[in-house]
N, C-alpha and C positions, 0 to 999 in steps of 0.2 A: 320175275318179269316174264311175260306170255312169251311164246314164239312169235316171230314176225307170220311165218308162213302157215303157223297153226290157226289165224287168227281169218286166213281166206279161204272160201271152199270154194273149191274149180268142177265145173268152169265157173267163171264169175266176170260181170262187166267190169272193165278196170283200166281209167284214164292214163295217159302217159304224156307228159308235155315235155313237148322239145324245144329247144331254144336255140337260136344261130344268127349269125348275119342276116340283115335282108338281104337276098342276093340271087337271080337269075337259078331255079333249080333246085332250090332248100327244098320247097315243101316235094317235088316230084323224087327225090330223092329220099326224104323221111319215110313217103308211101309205098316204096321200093322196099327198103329195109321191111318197114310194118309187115308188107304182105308175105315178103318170106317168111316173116313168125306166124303171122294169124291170116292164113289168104283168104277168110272171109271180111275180115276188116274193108267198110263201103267206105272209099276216099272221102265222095262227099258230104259224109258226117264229121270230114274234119276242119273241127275252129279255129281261124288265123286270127291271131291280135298282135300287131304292130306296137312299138316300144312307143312312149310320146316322140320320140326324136325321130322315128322311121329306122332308126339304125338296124335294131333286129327284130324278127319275128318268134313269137311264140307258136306254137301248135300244136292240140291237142288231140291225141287219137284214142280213141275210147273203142280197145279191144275186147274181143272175146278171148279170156285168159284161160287155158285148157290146164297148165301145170307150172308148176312155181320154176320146173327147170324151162320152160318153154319163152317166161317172163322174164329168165335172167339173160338170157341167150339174148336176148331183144336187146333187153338195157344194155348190154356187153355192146354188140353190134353196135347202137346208135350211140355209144359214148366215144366208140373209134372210130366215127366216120366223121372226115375230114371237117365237113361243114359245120355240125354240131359242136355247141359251147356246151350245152347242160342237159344233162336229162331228169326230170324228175317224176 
């Protein structure tokens, strides 16, 4: 079985969707996080899609991925913060 990390050459474009509550602050918070890892990441490239129920949002931010430790640093980050259910 390949490496997961052999299989990406950096940089490379590379989506990252979040998941959470709807709620007052998710996405201004998500772009927070993003920009500490990748501070070129342009907010307004990011896609909101509401659950059918409105209960939570997705969102996806499609970074500039420099290195695979740079990528986990993120995912680390965005899976400890409060507001986040998922990150994929």
């Amino acid at each position: 079985m390949p490496d997961e990390a052999a299989l990406l050459a950096f940089p490379c474009d590379f989506p990252i969707k979040v998941m959470g509550k709807t709620q007052t602050g998710f996405a201004q918070a998500v772009i927070e996080v993003v920009r500490r890892h990748a501070p070129d990441f342009e907010p307004a490239t990011l896609e909101m899609r509401p659950s059918r129920e409105g209960k939570y949002l997705s969102l996806t931010c499609t970074i500039r991925a420099v290195s695979r430790a740079r990528l986990d640093d993120l995912y680390r980050e965005l899976c400890d913060h409060p507001m986040v259910t998922m990150v994929l």
